[in-house]
C-alpha positions in Angstrom: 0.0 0.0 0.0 2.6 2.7 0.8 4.8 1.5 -2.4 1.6 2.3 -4.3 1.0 5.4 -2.5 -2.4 4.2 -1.9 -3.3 5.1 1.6 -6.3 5.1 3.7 -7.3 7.7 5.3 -9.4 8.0 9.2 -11.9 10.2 8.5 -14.9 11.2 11.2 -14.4 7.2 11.9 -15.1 6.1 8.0 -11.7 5.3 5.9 -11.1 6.9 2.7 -8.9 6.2 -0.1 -6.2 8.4 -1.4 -3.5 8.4 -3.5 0.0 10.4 -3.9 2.1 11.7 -1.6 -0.5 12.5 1.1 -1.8 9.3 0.8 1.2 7.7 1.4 2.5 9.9 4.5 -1.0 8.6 5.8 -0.5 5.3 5.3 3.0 5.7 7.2 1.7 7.6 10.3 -1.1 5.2 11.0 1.5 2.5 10.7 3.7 4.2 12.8 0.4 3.6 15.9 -1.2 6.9 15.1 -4.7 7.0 17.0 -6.0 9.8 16.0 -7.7 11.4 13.0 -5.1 12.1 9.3 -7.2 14.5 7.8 -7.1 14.6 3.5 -7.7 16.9 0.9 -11.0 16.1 -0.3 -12.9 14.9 2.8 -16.0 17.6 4.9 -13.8 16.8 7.7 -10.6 18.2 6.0 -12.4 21.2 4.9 -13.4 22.3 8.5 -10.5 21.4 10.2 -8.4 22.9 7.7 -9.9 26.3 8.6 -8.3 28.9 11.1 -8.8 32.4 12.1 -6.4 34.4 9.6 -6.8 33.1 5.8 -5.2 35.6 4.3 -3.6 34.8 0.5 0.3 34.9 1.5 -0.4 32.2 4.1 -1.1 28.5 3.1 -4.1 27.5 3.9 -4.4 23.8 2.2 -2.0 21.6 4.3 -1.6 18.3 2.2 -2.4 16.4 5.9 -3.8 17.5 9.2 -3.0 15.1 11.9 -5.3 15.2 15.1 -3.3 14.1 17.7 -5.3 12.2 20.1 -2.7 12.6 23.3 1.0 12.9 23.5 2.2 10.1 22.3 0.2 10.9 19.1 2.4 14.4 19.0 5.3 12.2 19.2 4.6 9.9 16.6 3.9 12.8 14.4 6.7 14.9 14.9 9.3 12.0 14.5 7.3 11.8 11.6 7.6 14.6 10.0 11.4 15.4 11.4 12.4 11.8 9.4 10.8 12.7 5.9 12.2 16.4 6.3 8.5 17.8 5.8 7.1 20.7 5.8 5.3 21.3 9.1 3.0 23.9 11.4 1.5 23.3 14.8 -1.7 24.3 15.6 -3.5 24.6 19.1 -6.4 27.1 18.9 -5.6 28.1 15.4 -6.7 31.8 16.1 -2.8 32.9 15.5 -2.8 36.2 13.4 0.3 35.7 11.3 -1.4 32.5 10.2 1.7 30.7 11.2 -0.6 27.5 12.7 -1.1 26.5 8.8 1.6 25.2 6.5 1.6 23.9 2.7 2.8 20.1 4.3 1.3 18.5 7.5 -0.5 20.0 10.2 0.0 18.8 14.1 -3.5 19.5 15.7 -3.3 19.4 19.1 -6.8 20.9 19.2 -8.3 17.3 21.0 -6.2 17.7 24.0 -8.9 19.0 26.3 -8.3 18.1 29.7 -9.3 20.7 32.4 -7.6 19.7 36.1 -8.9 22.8 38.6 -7.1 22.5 42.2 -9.1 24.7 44.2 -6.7 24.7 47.0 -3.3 25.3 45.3 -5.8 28.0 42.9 -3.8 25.8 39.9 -5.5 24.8 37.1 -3.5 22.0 34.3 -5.2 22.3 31.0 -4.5 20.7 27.6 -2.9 22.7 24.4 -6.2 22.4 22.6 -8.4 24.2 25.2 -9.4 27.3 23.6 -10.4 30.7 26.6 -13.7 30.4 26.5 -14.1 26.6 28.0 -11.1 27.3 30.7 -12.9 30.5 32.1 -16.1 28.7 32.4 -14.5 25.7 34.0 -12.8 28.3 36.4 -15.9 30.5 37.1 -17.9 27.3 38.4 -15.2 27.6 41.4 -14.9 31.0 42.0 -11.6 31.3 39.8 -9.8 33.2 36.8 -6.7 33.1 35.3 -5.4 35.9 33.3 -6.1 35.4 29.7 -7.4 37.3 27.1 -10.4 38.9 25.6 -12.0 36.5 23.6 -13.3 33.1 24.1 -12.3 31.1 20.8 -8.9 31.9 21.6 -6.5 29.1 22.8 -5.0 28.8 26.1 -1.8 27.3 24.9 -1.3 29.7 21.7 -2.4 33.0 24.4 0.1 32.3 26.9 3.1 31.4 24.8 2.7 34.9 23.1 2.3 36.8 26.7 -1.7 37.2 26.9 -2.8 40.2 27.4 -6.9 40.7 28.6 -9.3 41.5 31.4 -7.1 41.1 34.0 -4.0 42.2 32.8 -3.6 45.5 35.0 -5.0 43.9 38.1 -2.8 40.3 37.7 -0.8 41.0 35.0 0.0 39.0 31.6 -1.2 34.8 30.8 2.2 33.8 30.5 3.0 35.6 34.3 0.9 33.0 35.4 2.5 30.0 33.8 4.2 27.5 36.6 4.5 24.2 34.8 4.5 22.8 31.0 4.8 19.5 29.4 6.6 19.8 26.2 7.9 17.7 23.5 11.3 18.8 22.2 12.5 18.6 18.5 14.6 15.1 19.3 11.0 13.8 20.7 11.8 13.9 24.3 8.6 14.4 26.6 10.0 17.3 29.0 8.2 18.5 32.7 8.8 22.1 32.7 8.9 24.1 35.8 11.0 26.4 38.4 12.9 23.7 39.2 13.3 21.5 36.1 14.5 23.0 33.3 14.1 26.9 35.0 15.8 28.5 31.3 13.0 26.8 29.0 10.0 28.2 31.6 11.5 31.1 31.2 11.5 31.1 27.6 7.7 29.4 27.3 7.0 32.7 29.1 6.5 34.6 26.0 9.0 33.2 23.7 5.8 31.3 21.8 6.1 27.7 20.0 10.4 27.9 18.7 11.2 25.7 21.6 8.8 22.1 21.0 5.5 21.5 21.2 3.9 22.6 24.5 0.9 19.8 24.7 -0.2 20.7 28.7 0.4 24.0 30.8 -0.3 24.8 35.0 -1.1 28.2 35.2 -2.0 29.9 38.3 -5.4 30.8 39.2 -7.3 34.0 41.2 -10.3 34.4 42.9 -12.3 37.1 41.0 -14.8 39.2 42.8 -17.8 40.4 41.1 -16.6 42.4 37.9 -18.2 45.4 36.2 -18.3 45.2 32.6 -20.4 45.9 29.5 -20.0 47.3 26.4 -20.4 51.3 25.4 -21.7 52.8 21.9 -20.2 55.7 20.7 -21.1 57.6 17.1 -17.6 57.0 15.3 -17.1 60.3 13.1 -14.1 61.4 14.8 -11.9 58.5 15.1 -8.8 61.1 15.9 -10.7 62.7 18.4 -11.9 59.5 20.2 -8.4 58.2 20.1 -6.9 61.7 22.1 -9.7 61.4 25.1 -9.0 57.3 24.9 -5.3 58.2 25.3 -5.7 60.9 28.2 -8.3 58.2 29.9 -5.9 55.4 29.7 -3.1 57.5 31.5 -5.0 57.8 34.8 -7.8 55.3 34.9 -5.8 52.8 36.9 -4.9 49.5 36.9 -8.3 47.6 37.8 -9.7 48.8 34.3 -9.0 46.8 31.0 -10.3 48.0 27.3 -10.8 47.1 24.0 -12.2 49.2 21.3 -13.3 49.0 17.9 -14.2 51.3 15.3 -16.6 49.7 12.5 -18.0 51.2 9.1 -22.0 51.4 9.1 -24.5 52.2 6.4 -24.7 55.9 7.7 -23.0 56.7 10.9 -19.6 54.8 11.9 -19.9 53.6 15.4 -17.5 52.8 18.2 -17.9 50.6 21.0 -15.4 50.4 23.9 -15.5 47.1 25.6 -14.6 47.3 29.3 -14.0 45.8 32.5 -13.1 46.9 35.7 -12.1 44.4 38.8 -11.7 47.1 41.5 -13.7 48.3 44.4 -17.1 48.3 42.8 -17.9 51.7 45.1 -15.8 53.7 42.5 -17.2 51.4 39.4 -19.0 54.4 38.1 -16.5 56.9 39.0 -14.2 54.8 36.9 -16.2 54.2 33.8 -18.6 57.0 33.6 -15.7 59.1 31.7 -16.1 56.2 29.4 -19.4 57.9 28.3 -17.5 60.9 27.0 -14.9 59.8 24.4 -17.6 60.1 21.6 -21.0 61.2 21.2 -22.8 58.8 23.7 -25.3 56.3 22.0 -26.2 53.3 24.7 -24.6 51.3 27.3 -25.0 48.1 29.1 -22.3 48.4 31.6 -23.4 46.8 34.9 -21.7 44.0 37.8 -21.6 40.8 36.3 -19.9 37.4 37.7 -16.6 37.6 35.9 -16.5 35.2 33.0 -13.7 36.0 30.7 -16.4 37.1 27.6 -17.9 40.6 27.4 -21.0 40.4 25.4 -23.5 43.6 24.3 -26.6 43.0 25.8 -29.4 45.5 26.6 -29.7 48.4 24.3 -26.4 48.0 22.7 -26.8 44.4 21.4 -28.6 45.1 18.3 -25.8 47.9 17.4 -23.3 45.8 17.7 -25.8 42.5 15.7 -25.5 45.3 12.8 -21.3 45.8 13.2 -20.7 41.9 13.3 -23.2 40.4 11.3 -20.8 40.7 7.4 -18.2 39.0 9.9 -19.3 35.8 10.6 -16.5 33.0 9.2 -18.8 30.9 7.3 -19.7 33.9 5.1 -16.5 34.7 3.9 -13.3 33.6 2.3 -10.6 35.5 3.2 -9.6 37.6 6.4 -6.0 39.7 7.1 -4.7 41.8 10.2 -2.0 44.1 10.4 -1.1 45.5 14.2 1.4 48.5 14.9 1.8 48.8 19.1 2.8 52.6 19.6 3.5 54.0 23.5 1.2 56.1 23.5 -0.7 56.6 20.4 0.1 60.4 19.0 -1.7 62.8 17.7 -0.4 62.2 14.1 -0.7 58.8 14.3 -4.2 59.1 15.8 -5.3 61.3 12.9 -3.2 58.8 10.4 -5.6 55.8 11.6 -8.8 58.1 11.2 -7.6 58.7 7.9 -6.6 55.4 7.2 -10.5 54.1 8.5 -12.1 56.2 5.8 -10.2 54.4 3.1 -10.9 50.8 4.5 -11.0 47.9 2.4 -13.8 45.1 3.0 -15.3 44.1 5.9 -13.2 46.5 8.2 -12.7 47.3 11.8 -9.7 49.3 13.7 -8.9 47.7 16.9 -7.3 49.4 19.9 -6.5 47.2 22.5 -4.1 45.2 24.9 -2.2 47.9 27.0 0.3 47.0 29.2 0.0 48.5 32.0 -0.3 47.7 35.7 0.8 44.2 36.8 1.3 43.6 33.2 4.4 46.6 33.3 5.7 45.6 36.8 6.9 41.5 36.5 9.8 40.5 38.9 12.9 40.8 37.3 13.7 38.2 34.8 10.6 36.9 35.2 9.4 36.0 31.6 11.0 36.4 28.0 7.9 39.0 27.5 9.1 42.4 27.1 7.2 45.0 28.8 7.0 48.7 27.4 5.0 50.6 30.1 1.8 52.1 28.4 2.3 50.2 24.9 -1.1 50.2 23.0 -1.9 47.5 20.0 -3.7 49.2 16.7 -4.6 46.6 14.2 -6.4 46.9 11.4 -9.1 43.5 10.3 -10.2 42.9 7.0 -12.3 40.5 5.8 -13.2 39.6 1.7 -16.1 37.4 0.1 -14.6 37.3 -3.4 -10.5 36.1 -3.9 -10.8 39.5 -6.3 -11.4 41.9 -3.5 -7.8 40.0 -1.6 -5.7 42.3 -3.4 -7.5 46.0 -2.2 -7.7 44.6 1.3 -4.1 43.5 1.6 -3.1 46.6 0.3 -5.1 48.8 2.7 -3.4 46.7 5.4 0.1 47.1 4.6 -0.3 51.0 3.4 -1.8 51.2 7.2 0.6 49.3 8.5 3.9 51.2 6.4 1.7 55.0 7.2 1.9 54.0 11.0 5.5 52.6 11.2 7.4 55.6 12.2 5.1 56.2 15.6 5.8 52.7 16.4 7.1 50.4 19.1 7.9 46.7 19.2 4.9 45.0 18.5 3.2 43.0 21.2 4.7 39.6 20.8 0.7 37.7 20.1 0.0 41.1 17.4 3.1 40.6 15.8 1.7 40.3 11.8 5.4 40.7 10.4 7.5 37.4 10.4 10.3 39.5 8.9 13.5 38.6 11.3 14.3 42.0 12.2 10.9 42.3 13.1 11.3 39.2 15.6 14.0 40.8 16.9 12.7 43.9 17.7 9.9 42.5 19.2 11.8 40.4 21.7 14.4 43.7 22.4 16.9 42.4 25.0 15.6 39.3 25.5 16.3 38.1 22.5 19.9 37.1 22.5 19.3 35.0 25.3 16.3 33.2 24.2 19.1 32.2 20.6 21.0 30.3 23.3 18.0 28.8 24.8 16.8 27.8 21.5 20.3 26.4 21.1 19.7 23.9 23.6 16.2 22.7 23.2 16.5 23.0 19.5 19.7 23.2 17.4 18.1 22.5 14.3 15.6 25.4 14.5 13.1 23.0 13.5 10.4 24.7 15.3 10.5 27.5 12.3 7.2 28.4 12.1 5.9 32.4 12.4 8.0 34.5 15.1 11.0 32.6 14.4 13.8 32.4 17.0 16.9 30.8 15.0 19.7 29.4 17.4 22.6 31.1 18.5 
């Protein structure tokens, strides 16, 4: 069968044939004790697995085999795999990376099955599986009282957040995901199951803290857990005429709101008026709540808001009078309805006049489905970690802009990209490093200005755990 290059292939439990050179690395990896699911070209199951968040045209985006790893052993099999035959290969957790790095044009390892969720409620530690995406750890936590730091959204995954930094909710109050990471189990490039903590293998936690996927594949983390008090959180509508404008009040607001406050905005096209909605939530003392957030009200003409205390949950979601706004804003978004979607992010400390007035200009030109994000400030316990702490850098007040697009027709790819990278060039001289997770550039002196200091040592580190810089993918990290 393999001489032929005849292979079946598991499929949603039926086998299917296939032939060629898929076929055949199928027909190897299933011989080689692989239990889980080798996903072809051709197959319904291929076609939604094959998907991810960022599908934009200079990233593949039809692997020629998707492995599903059913547990560790399964990643093992498949890396040796693909290390032997010299192949083309991405790793993919949550899939919701925006370079698009999680997708390759040779075999996919999808560690997206590994969902175990171990809460200890007495240690507040929590042991959770590479393919456990935000949304399922925070409800898992909230049933006990518990949060970990992690970011805004709940599709997310934990493994791919943490790696990066993770920046969300909670940032100012407890500081980035990856400040939170105590332990890891990871799977090195010569196949070697490692247990990763402070007092096994301290220079590779480190480096796991923000360094991303260059050192193997991470297939279970510990992270740290808080208790969370009641939160106050909701959504605010603002008219979206004057993007500059809003972006000067957001910046003075930012400066002195205080560390128990976390935002994202957005500014979206609509038939007539633009709109902006500011997504908040603040973890303080709920007496000054209001105090807090009322200024919130002011940025932009005020339309609605359904800020109020909720259980903390990790997901902010309009409800009240600003739900059907924001139906309108996200409805030509949904991912079954399009073909193509692209970010670029610029992080600037803070975000200038001229570059406020660059995005505003740069939002009236916008390609496609658009939206202007402004989001992910470090600040707080986010700016202060202990010293050495994490390969994260940390630029006190640093601000993420990125710019979404999204296309129905490959023709409109071209106008779309091109918006994104003018907005992206137009913004470049206001610029810091990027945060590490909104880094859309896998340019390497891009990489390296990202990492700043940290990045020499994290080449030796690399060294160690993988001389052969076979972990390649995206933010690349080559070895000393």
């Amino acid at each position: 069968m393999v001489g032929s290059g005849l292979a079946l292939s598991a499929i949603g439990g039926r086998l299917i044939a296939q032939s060629g050179p898929a076929g055949t690395w199928s027909a190897r990896l299933a011989a080689a004790g692989f239990k889980g699911a080798i996903l072809l070209p051709g197959s319904t199951d291929y076609q939604a697995a094959r998907r991810a968040f960022v599908s934009n045209p200079r990233v593949p985006s039809a692997a020629r085999m998707i492995a599903v790893c059913a547990d560790e052993s399964d990643v093992r099999r498949a890396l040796d795999f693909v290390v032997r035959g010299a192949l083309d290969f991405s790793v993919r957790a949550g899939g919701h990376d925006l370079l698009g790095a999680s997708m390759c044009d040779g075999v996919v390892i999808d560690l997206s099955q590994l969902q175990s969720i171990a809460v200890d409620p007495q240690t507040r530690t929590v042991r959770v599986g590479a393919g456990v995406r935000s949304g399922k750890l925070n409800a898992a936590l909230a049933e006990r009282g518990l949060a970990v730091a992690l970011g805004c959204a709940g599709q997310v995954g934990v493994a791919g957040l943490t790696l990066g930094g993770g920046l969300g909710w909670l940032a100012g109050r407890y500081g980035a995901a990856c400040d939170h990471l105590l332990a890891a189990r990871i799977v090195t490039a010569d196949g070697r199951p490692l247990d990763v903590d402070a007092d096994r293998h301290p220079d590779l936690l480190w480096a796991l803290r923000g360094g991303g996927g260059n050192f193997g594949i991470v297939t279970e983390l510990t992270l740290r857990a808080h208790p969370i008090p009641t939160v106050t959180s909701g959504v605010v509508a603002l008219r979206g005429n004057d993007i500059a404008g809003f972006l000067r009040r957001h910046r003075d607001y930012l400066a002195s709101a205080g560390d128990d406050i976390d935002l994202e905005a957005y500014a979206f096209p609509a038939p007539t008026d633009p709109m902006i909605f500011v997504k908040a939530c603040y973890s303080g003392d709920p007496a000054r709540a209001e105090r807090v957030l009322a200024p919130l009200r002011t940025l932009a003409p005020f339309v609605a808001d359904d800020l109020a205390p909720r259980p903390y949950t990790g997901l902010i979601d309009p409800s009240g009078p600003v739900a059907p706004l924001f139906r309108f804003a996200a409805q030509a978004r949904q991912p079954d309805d399009v073909p193509g979607l692209s970010v670029a992010a610029v992080s600037m400390a803070p975000v200038g006049d001229e570059a406020a007035a660059i995005i505003a200009e740069q939002a009236g030109r916008g390609q496609g489905n658009w939206v202007a994000g402004f989001a992910h400030l470090i600040h707080g316990a986010a700016a202060r970690p202990p010293p050495g702490h994490s390969a994260m850098p940390r630029i006190p007040g640093l601000l993420t802009t990125y710019f979404l697009t999204s296309w129905r027709r490959s023709g409109e790819a071209g106008p779309c990209q091109a918006w994104l990278d003018e907005s992206a060039a137009r913004l470049r001289p206001h610029a810091k490093p990027t945060y590490l997770n909104y880094l859309t550039d896998r340019e390497p002196a891009a990489v390296r200005a990202a990492y700043g200091s940290n990045y020499d040592r994290l080449r030796r580190i690399k060294r160690r755990y993988d001389p052969g810089n076979v972990f390649n993918k995206g933010r690349n990290i080559p070895p000393a």
